[in-house]
Residue, then its C-alpha position, 0 to 999 in steps of 0.5 A: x527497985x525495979x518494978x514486976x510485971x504485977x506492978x506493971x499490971x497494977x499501974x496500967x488497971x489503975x487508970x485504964x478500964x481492962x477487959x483484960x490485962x496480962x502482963x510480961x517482963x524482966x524488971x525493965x522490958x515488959x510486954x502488955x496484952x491489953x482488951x479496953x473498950x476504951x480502944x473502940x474507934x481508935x487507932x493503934x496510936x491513939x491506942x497506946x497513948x492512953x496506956x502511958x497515960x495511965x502510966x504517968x511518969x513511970x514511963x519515964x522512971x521505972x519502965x525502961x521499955x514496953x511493947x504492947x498488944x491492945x485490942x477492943x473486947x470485939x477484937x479479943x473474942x475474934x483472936 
């Protein structure tokens, strides 16, 4: 079964701390809006890391693509 843009959602908020989190996708390309203080001082690579981090093995199973937008709460509010 291919996993829903919630479950996606669901995932990344398990093992990373959001501010915010919106998720979009068919079942196999997904795109993530994503706002973790986690971020603060990180560059976009580093960034991205913790996000499949927090993925696991799904990355590698479930989720055929994901392109992601991740900011630090200071870099949300001035959007």
């Amino acid at each position: 079964m291919l996993p829903t843009p919630e479950d996606v959602k669901q995932y990344i908020a398990a093992g990373l701390a959001c501010e915010h989190l919106a998720v979009e996708g068919d079942g196999q390309h997904f795109f993530a809006t994503i706002v973790s203080e986690a971020f603060t001082g990180k560059r976009p690579i580093q960034r991205h890391q913790l996000v499949y981090a927090a993925l696991g093995d799904r990355m590698k199973a479930e989720i055929h693509a994901l392109s992601m937008k991740t900011l630090t709460p200071a870099e949300w509010r001035a959007a």
